[in-house]
N, C-alpha and C positions, 0 to 999 in steps of 0.2 A: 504494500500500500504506500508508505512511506520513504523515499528515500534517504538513509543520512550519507551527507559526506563530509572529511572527514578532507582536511588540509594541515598540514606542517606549518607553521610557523617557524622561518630560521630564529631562533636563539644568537643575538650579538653580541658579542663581551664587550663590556667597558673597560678597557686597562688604564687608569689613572697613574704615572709617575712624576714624578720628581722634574722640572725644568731646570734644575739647578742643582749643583754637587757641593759638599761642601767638604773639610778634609776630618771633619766626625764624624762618626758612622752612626748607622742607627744605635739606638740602645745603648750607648754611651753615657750618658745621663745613669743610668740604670746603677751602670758600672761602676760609677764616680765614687771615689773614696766618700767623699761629704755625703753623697746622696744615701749608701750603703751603712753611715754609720746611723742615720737617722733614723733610716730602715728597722738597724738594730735595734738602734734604742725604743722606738714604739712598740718593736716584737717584747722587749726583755717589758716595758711598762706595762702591756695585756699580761704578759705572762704571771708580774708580781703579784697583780689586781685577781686573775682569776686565784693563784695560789692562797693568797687573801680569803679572796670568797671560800675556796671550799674550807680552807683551817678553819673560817667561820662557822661554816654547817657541821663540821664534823666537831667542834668547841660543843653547840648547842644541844648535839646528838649525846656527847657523852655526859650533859648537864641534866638531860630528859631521862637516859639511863642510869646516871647514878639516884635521881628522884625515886625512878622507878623499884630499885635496890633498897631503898631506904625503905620504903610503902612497903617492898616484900617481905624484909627484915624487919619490921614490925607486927604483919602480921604473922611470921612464922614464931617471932617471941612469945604473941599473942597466945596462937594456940597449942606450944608447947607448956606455957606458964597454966594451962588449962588442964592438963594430964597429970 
């Protein structure tokens, strides 16, 4: 009933370069002594911040478990002082 047809479209690549050269290369910046210590230093501040964080959770964890200790050792005083 129907016919479809069915045409290719050429596909053009756009190649974008450079008009101009210079005597740095790409990703030189990257490289850069100054840039790389910077680098460092933001990596080493997340890293303090998160070590931070978790000594903080596992502080509050062992705050909730020694609670916990305390409640249980009391009531086990409780119901031995009961026998």
């Amino acid at each position: 009933m129907f016919t479809v047809i069915t045409r290719r479209v050429p596909l053009t690549r756009l190649v974008l370069s450079r008009g101009y050269t210079s005597s740095v290369k790409e990703g030189s910046v990257a490289q850069s002594k100054g840039f790389s210590k910077k680098e460092k230093a933001h990596e080493d501040e997340y890293a303090r911040k998160h070590e931070a964080e978790l000594l903080r959770k596992l502080k509050a964890e062992i705050e909730a478990k020694k609670k916990e200790l305390a409640r249980l050792q009391e009531k086990h005083d409780e119901v031995n002082s009961k026998q």
